[in-house]
C-alpha positions in Angstrom: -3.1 -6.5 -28.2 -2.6 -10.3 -27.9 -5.4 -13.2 -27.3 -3.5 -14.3 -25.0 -4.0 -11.1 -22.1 -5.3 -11.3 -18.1 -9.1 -10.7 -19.1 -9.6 -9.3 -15.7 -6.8 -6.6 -16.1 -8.3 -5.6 -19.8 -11.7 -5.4 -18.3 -10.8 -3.0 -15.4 -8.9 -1.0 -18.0 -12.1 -0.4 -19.9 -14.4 -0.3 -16.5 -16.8 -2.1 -18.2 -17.8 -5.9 -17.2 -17.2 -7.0 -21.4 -17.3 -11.0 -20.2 -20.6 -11.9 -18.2 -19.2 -13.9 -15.6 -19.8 -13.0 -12.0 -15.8 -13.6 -11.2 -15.4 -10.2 -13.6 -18.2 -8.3 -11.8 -16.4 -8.7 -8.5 -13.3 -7.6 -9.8 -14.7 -4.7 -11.3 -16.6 -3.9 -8.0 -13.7 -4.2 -5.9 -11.2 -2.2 -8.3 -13.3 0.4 -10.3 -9.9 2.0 -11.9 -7.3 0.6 -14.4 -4.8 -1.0 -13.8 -1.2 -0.5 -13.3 0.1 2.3 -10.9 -1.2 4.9 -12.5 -4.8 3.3 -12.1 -5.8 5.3 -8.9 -5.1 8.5 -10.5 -6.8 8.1 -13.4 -10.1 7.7 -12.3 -9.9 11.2 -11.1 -9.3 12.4 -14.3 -12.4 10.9 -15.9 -14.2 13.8 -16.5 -11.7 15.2 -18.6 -13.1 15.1 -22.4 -10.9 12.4 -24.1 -10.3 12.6 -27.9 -12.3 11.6 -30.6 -9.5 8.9 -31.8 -8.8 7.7 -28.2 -12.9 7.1 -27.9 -12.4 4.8 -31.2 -9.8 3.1 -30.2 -11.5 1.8 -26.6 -14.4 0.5 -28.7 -11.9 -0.8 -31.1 -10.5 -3.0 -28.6 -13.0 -3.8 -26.7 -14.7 -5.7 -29.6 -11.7 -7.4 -30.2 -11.6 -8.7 -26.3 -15.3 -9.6 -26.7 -15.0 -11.9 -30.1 -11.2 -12.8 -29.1 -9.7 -11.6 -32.5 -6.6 -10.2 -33.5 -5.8 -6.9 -35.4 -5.5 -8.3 -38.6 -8.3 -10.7 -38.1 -10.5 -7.3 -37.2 -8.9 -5.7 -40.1 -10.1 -8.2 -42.7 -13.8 -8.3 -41.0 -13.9 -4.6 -41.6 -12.6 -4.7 -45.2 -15.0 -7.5 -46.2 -17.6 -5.2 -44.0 -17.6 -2.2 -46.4 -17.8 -4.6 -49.6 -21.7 -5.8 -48.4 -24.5 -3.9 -49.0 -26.0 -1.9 -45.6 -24.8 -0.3 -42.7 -20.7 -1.3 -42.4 -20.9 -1.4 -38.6 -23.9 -3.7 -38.7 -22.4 -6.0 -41.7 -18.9 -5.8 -39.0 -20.6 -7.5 -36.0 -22.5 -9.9 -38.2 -19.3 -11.0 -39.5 -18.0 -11.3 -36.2 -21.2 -13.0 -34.4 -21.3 -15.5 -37.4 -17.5 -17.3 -36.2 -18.0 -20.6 -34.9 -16.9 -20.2 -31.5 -18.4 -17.7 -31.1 -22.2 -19.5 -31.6 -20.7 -22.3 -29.3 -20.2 -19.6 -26.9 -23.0 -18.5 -27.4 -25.2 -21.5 -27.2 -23.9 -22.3 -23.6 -21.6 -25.0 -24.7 -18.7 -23.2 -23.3 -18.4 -20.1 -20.1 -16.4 -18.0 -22.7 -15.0 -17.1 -26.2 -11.9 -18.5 -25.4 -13.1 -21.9 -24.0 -15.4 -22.0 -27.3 -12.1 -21.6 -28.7 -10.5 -24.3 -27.6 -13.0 -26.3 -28.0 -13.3 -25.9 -31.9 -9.8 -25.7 -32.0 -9.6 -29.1 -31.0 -11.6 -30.3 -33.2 -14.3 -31.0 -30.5 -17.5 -29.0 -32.8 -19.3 -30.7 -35.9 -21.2 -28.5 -38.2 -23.3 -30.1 -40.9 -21.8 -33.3 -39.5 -18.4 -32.3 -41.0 -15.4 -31.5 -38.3 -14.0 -28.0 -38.5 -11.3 -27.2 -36.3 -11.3 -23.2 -37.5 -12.7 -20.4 -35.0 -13.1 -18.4 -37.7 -15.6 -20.1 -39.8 -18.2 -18.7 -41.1 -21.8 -19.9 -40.1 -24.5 -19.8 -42.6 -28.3 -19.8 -41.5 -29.4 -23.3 -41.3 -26.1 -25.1 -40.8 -26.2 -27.0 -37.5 -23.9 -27.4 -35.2 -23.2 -30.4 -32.5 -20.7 -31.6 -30.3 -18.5 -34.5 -30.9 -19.7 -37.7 -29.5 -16.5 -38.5 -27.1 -16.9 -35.2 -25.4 -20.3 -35.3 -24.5 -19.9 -37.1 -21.1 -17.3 -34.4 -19.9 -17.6 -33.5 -16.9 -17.1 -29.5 -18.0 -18.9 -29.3 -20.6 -22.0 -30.8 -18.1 -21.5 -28.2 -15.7 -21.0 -25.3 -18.2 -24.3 -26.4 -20.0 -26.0 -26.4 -16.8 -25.2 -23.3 -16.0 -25.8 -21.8 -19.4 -27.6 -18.6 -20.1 -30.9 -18.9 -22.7 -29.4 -18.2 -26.2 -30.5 -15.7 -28.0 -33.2 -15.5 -30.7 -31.6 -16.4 -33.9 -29.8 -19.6 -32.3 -32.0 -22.6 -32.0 -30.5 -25.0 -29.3 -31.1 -27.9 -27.9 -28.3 -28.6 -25.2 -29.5 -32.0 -24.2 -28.8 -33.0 -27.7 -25.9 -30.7 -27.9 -27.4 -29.3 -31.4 -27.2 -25.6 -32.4 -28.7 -24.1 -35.2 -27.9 -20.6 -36.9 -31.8 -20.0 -37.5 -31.6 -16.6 -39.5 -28.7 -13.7 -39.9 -29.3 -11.3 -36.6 -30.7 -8.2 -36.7 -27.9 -5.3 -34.6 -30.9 -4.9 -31.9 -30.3 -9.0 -31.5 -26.4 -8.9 -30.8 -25.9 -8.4 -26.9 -22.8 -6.4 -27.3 -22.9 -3.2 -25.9 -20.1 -1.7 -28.3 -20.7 1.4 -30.3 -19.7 -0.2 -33.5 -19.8 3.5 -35.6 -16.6 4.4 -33.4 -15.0 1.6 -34.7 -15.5 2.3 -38.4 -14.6 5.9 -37.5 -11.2 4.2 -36.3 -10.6 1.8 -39.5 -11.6 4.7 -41.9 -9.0 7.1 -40.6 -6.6 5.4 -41.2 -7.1 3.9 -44.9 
């Protein structure tokens, strides 16, 4: 599955609003079935029990829509996963919560993972004063991260940090100083993704 996919056509796939923007709720309102032509009939077969591997693959994928990362990306998470000590699901989405765009997304300095993207990717985010340009750097708790200087009069970034939701608890922000903080490593109950992460180890370990 590329990054580069029609989000709306992924999410009516799954049924499921994965993106919380109220564009995606309308389109999952008006079309409650997959897409392509086979959509309409599908949703009368719904019912029908589906199989255990097709289950763990719609999770699969569905957490790499939500964090925006490829197979092999997801792949390395979940080897690096089974190495810490806990839960592997758990250790997986703290991997995946920790990225840097994603804690920009998360923060309200961007509408979505992939504008949070962007925005790291070029080379618009500071952490510990230090440019990184990487989406998939690691946070660690108490490194802080800001906005470059030149892009805090944009007129987007304004209105998306307007309109931002409150963070979550581990995240300390301050948007009108365009500072975020990684306060502590979150507990699963913290994460607001609604993803049964045990299907997806169930996926990865069938098939090592």
């Amino acid at each position: 599955m590329p990054v580069t996919y029609k989000k709306s056509k992924v999410q009516r796939r799954f049924g499921e609003v994965l993106v919380p923007r109220r564009k995606y709720q309308k389109i999952i309102e008006k079309r409650p079935y997959p897409a392509g032509e086979h959509g309409t009939a599908q949703q009368f077969v719904r019912g029908k029990r589906r199989s255990d591997f097709a289950m763990q693959l719609d999770e699969k994928q569905k957490l790499r829509f939500v964090y925006n990362v490829l197979e092999r990306q997801m792949r390395n998470y979940f080897t690096k996963a089974t190495t810490m000590p806990g839960q592997t699901g758990h250790n997986l989405l703290v991997l995946l919560e920790r990225r840097l765009d994603n804690l920009v997304y998360r923060a309200g300095l961007a509408p979505t993972i992939w504008a949070a993207r962007q925005l790291v990717v070029h080379g618009h985010i500071l952490v510990n004063g230090r440019r990184v340009d990487r989406p998939s750097y690691s946070v660690e708790a108490g490194d802080v991260i800001t906005l470059h200087e030149k892009m805090r009069r944009n007129a987007h970034i304004k209105e998306w940090v307007d309109e931002a939701a409150p963070p979550p608890n581990y995240l300390d922000v301050d948007l009108s100083d365009f500072r975020i903080e990684l306060k502590y490593i979150p507990e699963r109950k913290e994460i607001p993704v609604y993803i049964n992460e045990q299907l997806v180890v169930e996926f990865y370990n069938r098939r090592t």
